[in-house]
Steps between C-alpha positions, in 0.01 A plus 500: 500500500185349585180569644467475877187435722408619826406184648813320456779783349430774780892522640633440121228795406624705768830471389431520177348904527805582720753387240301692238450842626524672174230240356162434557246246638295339245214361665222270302200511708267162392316242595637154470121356409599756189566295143657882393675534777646127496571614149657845553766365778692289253522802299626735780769246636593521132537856556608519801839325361555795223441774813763384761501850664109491613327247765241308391221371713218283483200583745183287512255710617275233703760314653639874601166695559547515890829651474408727213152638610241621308654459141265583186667294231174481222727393251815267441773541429550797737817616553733792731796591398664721765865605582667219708666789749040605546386809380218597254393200257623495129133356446239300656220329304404205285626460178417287199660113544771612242848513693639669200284819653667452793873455388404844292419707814821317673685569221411898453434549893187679405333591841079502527475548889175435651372727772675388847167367639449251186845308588545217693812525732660214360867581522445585898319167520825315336696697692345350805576164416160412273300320743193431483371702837422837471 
């Protein structure tokens, strides 16, 4: 597996979620001006590989903000993890730049939903083909 990106991946994302109903989106949302962030994708393509059942996106929140709206990310990395068929997030939030944190909520599929008004809709927005309009 890998780890796609809106601006370039969108049909390959698409498919990606439809082939993968039972798994779940994995979205980094980061800032590519970010020396964490530039850090943290190597190690999520590296985990990406070891969970071939989820989707695995990387969103840059400025080259994205018009198509995202009004996004509050204070922190980086910030991540969603949400059921590739939609539903109610698994968790939404930033975590410490330590993948091995992430792999362990992959791993157990420990759920920390955020209310519905805190969460971007991301999976609609790759749904729709991840362009950059609103």
């Amino acid at each position: 597996m890998t780890v796609y990106f809106p601006e370039r991946d969108a049909g390959a994302i698409a498919g990606c979620l439809a082939a993968r109903p039972q798994g779940r989106l994995v979205a980094c949302l980061c800032a590519q001006w970010c020396g964490t962030c530039r850090d943290y994708l190597a190690a999520l393509t590296a985990l990406a590989s070891r969970h071939p059942e989820d989707c695995f996106v990387w969103i840059d929140i400025e080259t994205h903000a018009d198509a995202l709206g009004d996004i509050d990310i204070e922190n980086f990395p910030t991540l969603l993890v949400q059921p590739a068929s939609g539903g109610t997030p698994q968790f939404y939030g930033t975590l410490l730049p330590h993948i091995e944190v992430l792999e362990r909520m992959l791993s157990r599929g420990a759920a920390m939903p955020a209310s519905a008004e805190d969460v971007p809709q991301v999976l609609d927005w790759l749904l729709a083909g991840g362009s950059s309009a609103a």
